[in-house]
C-alpha positions as CSV (number, residue, x, y, z in Angstrom):
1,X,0.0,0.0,0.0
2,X,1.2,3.7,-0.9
3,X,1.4,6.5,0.9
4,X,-1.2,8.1,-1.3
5,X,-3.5,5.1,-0.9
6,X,-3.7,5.2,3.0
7,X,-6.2,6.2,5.3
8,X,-5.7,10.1,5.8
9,X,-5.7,10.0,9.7
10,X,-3.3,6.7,9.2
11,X,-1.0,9.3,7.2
12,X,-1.5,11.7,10.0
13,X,-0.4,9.5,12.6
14,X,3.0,8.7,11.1
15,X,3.8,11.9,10.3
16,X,3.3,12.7,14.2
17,X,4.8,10.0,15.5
18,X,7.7,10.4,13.1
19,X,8.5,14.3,13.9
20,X,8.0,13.0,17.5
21,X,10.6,10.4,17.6
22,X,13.3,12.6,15.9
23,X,12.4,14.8,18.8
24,X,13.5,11.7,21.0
25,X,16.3,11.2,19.1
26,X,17.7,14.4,19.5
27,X,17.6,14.7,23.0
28,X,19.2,11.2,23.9
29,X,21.8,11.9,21.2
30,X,22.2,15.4,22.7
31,X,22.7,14.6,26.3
32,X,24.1,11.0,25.9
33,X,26.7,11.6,23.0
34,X,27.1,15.0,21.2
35,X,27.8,16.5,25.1
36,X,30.7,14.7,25.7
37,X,32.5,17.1,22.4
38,X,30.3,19.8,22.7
39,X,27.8,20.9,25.8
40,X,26.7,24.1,23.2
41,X,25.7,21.9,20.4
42,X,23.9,19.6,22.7
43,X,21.9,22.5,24.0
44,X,21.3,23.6,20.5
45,X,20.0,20.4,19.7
46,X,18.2,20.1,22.8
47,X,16.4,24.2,21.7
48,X,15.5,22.3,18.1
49,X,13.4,19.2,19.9
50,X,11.5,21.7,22.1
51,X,10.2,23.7,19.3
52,X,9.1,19.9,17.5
53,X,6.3,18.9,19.4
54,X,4.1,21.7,19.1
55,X,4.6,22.0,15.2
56,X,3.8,17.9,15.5
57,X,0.7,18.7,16.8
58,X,-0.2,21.1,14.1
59,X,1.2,18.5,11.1
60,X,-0.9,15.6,13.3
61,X,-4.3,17.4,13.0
62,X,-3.8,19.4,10.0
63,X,-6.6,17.9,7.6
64,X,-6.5,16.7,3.8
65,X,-8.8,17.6,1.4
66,X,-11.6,15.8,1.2
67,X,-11.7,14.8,4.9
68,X,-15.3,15.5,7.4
69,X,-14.2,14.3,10.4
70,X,-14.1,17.8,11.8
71,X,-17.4,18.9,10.6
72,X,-19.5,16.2,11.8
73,X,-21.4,17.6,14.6
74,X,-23.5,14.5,15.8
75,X,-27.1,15.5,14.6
76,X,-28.2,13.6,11.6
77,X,-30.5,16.5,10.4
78,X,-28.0,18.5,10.4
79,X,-25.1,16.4,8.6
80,X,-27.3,15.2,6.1
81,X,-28.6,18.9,5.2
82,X,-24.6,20.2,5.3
83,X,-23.9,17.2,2.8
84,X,-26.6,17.9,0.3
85,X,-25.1,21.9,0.5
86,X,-21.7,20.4,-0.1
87,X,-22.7,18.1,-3.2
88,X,-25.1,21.0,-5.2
89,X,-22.0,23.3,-4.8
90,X,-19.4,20.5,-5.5
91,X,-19.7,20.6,-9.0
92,X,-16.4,22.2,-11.1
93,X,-16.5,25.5,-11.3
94,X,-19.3,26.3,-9.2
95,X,-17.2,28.2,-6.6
96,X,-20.3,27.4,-4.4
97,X,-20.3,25.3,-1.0
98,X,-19.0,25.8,2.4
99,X,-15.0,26.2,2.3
100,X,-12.7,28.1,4.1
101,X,-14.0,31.1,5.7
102,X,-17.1,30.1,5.4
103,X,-18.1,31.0,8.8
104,X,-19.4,27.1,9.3
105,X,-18.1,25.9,12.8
């Protein structure tokens, strides 16, 4: 399987986890090897995985296109009557449809 054929949130979830274990990786090569030639490079090392987990986060819930999971509020009515607005303004072109800054939360 591609990475183009997977699951978006599977996608998701290995980009997170990946940013978050070269975080890891920093700080154990930091402290438990690049100290012993240099303490400043260590630190500097130790400055880039603090600033990692946060943008992890962001990469880890940004969404794809074509994903809903965000939208889906819970009341049937409510989906189903969001869906039909999405598919009459889906069509190419159209310019139509809830996007971004639509003001839909």
């Amino acid at each position: 399987m591609s990475a183009h054929q997977r699951p978006p949130a599977q996608r998701r979830h290995r980009r997170y986890f990946a940013l978050m274990g070269v975080c890891l990786a920093l700080f154990v090569l930091a402290w438990g090897v690049v100290r012993l030639w240099s303490v400043p490079a260590a630190v500097a090392m130790c400055v880039v995985a603090m600033v990692i987990p946060p943008f992890a986060a962001i990469v880890g819930n940004r969404r794809e296109p074509g994903e809903r999971w965000w939208d889906e509020s819970g009341d049937p009515e409510s989906d189903r009557w969001w869906r039909e607005i999405d598919d009459r303004g889906s069509g190419p072109g159209s310019g139509a449809g809830p996007g971004p800054g639509s003001g839909r939360r």
